[in-house]
N, C-alpha and C positions, 0 to 999 in steps of 0.2 A: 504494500500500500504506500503512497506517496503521500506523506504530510503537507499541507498547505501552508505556507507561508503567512506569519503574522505579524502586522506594523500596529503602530500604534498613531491614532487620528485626532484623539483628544484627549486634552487635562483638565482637569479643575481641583482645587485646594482652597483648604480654608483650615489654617494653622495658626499657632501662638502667634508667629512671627509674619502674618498677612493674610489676610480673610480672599486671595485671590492665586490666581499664578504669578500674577506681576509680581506681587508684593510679597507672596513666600519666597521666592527666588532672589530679592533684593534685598529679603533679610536673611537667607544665608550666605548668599556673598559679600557679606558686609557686618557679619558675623551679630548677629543681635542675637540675644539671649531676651527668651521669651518668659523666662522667672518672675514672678512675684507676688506678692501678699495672695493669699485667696482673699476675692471677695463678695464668691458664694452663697458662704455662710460664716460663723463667726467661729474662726479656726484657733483662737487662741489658748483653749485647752489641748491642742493636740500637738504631738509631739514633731511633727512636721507641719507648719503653716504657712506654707507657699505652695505655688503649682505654679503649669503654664496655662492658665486659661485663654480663650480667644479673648479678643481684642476688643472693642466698640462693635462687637456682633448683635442685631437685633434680628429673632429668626423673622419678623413680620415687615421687614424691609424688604425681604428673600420671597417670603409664600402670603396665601390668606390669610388671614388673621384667624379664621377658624379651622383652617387647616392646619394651621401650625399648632394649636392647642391640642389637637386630637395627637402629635407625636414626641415622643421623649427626644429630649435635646439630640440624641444621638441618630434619630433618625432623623431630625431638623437639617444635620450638620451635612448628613447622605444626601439630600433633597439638592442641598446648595450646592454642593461639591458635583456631582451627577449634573445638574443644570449647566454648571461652566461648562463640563469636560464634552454633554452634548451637544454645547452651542459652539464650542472651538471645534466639534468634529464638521461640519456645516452640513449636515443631512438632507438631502432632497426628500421631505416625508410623503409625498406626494408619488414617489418612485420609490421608496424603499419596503420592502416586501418585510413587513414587521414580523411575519413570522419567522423570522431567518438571525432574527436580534433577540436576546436576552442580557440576562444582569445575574451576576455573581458579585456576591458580597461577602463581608467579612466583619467582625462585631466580635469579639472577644465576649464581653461581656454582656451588652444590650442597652437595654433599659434601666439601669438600675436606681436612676432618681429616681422615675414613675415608682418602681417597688417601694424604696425607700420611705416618701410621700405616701402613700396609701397603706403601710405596716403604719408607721407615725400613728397617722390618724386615724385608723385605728384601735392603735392601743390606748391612745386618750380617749376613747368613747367607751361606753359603757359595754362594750361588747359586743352589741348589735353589728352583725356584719353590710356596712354601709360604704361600699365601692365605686368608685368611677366606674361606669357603663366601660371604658376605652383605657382602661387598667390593664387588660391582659393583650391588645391590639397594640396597647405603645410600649409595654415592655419586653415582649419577645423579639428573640435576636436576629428572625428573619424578616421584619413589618418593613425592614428601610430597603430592602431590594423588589418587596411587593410595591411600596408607595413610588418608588422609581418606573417600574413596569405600567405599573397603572396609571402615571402623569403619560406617558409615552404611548404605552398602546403595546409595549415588548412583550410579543408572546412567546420568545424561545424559551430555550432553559433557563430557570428562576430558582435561586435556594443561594444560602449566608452557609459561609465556612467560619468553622468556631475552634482555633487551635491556640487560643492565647495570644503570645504577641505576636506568633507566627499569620492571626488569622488570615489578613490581604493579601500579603502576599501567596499564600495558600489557592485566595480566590483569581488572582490573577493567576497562577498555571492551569487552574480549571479550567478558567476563560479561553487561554491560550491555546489547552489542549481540544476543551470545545469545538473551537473554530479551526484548528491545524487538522482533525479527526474528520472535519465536514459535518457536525453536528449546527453548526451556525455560521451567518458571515460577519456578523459585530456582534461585540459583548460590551457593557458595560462593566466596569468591575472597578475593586478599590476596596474601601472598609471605611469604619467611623465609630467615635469611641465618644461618651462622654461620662469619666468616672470619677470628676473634679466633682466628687460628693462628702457627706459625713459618712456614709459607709465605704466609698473607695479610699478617700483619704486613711480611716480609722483601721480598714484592713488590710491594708497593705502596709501599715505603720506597725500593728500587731507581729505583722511579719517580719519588721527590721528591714523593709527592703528599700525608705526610701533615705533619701541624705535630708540629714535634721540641722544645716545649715543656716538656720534660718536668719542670723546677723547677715548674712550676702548672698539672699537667694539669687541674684545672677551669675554668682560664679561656682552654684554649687552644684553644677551638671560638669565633673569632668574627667569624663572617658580616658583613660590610661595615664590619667596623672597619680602621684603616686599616693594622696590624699583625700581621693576620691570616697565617699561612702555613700550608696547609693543613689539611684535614678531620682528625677524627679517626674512626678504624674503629668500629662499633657492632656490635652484634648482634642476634636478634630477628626478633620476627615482629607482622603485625596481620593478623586476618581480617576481610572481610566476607560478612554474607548479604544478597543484592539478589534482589530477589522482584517479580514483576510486582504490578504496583497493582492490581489488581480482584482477584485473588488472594491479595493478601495484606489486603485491607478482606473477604474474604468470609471468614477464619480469623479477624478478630479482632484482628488481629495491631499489636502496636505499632510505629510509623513513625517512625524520627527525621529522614530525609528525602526527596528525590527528588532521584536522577543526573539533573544536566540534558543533560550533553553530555562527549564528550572527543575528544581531538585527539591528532591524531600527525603528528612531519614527521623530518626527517632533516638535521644540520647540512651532511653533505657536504661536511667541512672538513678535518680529521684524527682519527686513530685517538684522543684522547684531551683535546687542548684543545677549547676554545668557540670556536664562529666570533667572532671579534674585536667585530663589530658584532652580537653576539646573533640573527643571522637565523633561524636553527633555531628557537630561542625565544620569538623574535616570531612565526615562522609557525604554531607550534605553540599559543600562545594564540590568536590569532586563527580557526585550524582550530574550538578547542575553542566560542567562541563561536558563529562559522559552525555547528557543528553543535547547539549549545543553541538558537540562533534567536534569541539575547541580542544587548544592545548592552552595548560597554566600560563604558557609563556605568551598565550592572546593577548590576555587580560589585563586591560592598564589601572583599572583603580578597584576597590571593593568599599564600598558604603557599609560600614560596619555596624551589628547586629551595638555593639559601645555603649551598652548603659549607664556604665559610669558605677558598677559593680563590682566591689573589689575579687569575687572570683569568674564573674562573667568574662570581663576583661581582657584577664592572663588568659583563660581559656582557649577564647577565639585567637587572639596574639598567635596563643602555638601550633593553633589550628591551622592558620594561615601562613606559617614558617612550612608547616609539616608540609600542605599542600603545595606552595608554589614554590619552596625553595631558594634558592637565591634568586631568583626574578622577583621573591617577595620584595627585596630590597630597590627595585626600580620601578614599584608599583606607586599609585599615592591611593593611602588608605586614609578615612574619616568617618567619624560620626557625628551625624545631624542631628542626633541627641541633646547635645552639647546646648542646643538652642533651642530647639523645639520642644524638649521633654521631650518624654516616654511616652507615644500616640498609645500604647496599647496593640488591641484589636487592629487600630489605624495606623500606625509605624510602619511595615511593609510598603503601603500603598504610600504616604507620603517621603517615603524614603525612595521607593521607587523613580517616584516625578522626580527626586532631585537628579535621581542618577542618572537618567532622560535628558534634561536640562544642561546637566555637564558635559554630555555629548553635541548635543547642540552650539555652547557657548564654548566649551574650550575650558571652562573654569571648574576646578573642583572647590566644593564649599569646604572652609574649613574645621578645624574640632578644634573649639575654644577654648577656655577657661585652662590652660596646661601651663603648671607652673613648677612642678617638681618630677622628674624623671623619676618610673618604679626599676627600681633596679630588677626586678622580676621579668621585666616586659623590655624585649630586644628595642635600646636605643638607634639603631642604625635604618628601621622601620621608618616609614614616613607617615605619619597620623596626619599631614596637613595640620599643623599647632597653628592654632592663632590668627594664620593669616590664608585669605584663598589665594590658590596658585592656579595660574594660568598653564595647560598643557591640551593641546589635542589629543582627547580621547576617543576613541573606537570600540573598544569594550569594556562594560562594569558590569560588576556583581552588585546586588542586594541582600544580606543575610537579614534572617529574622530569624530569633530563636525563641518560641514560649515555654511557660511554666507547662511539665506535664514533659518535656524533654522533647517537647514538638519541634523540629528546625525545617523552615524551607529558604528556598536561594532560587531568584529571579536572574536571569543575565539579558543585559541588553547592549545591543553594539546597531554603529551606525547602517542606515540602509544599502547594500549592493543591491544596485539592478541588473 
């Protein structure tokens, strides 16, 4: 069987650091850090009180006004993200045979203010069980690829991939393999997260997992510096639209690149660290080349999985020595962490457009906040510190790794005709 070729036609984002594509892309090359105060809710008993929340976001700017109230922030976030990425793809709806289009999503977690809010308010009531009608519509993790399908008319294949932080990217090789299999000719896809809550906050805090910096929450996202302790939450969403290549050259349509491959493996280590020696993460790049047909020595940059976790970190580090060897060393590696927070669910996909973008522009975004070298973690590596460098790229990786030892890796390189 012949796989079909797949480009990709459209972006859209809406991140800490820019509620658009202009504006997430001129805040990672120019290094902003999207840290500060929550103000959510009133975080000052908790042990981490910052995030990256979105920005001067109003979802009723974006949708109806009663539309928007029927959906948990996170599918809000899907709705607007989806909207840009279909209107940069330029659609002839008129000619496009909807049945041949679907949406693959991604959501780690879902809804979980909606839950949140309705446990609340019901444990202050006297018991009587007294529920929002659209409780169980806006908190399930699959409503933001239905409310996309159904603004649109997309009847192909529809369903949300839930791997943690792995989820988008997950749903982008669905996508991918959908449409390279001949199951469709465009997909939408992507993820979107919104856990900037008193429950996401307090559970992930429980955990130890996130950095309790909180005298300098903008510098306290940083990925392989040696003072790092943990992530910080983000929020947010990125869509893509990936469209069969003869399909998308007979519309006309503008290309910013071609999926070349991705990969999935499973650490099968514990519910929530990194296998110590990165196995997962070495298997899981290696999958992804395996199935681009590439050699290590392709690959010019890798958008690092970089939470800013002091054993995530080293892990992927060794993971990435093991893999590409000394070409590691003439690679440039970064994570978009650094500024955006930890998307969650949504990481993959926003980490993805970056890696699109760098291809396009030449520019890898840099990894911030880097002030003390871990003697653990090979200095001779290039994390891009501090500053973006300019280099003509041709191919990158995207790693995602979630809790549960789920890893997937996205590769994308520029288009050959």
């Amino acid at each position: 069987m012949v796989l079909r070729r797949v480009v990709v036609t459209g972006l859209g984002a809406l991140t800490p650091i820019g509620n658009n594509i202009e504006e997430y892309w001129n805040g990672l090359i120019n290094g902003v850090s999207g840290a500060a105060p929550i103000t959510y809710f009133d975080a000052s008993k908790f042990k981490t009180q910052f995030a990256c929340e979105l920005k001067k976001f109003n979802a009723e700017d974006f949708l109806d006004r009663k539309e928007a109230r029927k959906m948990d922030r996170y599918a809000q976030y899907a709705m607007v993200s989806s909207d840009e990425a279909v209107l940069d793809a330029g659609f002839n709806f008129e000619k496009l045979d909807k049945d041949r289009v679907g949406v693959i999503w991604g959501s780690g977690i879902g809804g979980l203010e909606t839950f949140q809010i309705e446990m609340l308010n019901f444990a202050a009531g006297d018991g009587t069980p007294k529920f929002n009608p659209f409780f169980i519509p806006k908190m399930i993790s699959d409503i933001a690829g239905g409310h996309i399908s159904i603004k649109y008319g997309f009847r192909g294949p529809n369903f949300t991939t839930v791997s943690a932080c792995a989820s988008s990217t997950n749903a982008i090789i669905d996508a991918f393999n959908y449409i390279r299999l001949g199951h469709a000719d465009a997909m939408v896809t992507g993820g979107s997260e919104a856990a900037v809550t008193i429950a996401g906050m307090g559970g992930f805090n429980a955990m130890h997992a996130l950095s309790t910096r909180n005298d300098d929450p903008k510098t306290a996202s940083r990925p392989m510096d040696k003072d790092r302790d943990g992530f910080i939450l983000g929020e947010g969403a990125g869509a893509l639209v990936l469209e069969e290549y003869e399909h998308a050259i007979a519309r006309g349509a503008k290309i910013y690149c071609e999926i070349g491959g991705g990969g999935m493996s499973a650490d099968a280590y514990h519910i929530t660290a990194p296998h110590p020696e990165g196995l997962g993460a070495k298997n899981v790049m290696l999958n992804c080349l395996r199935d681009a047909g590439l050699q290590a020595t392709d690959v010019d940059g890798v958008n690092m999985h970089g939470t800013s976790t002091p054993l995530g970190d080293l892990a992927e580090s060794k993971a990435i020595l093991h893999v590409f060897g000394e070409h590691a060393y003439t690679m440039n590696l970064n994570s978009t962490k650094s500024m955006t927070g930890h998307l969650l669910g949504a990481a993959g996909a926003v980490e993805t457009i970056s890696s699109i973008l760098s291809l396009k522009h030449g520019i890898v975004p840099p990894t911030i906040n880097h002030f003390t070298d871990d003697e653990n973690i090979d200095s001779k590596l290039n994390f891009t510190f501090n500053k973006a460098q300019k280099r003509d790229m041709n191919v990158v990786m995207s790693n995602t790794f979630g809790f549960g030892g789920h890893n997937a890796c996205v590769l994308v390189k520029k288009l050959e005709i």
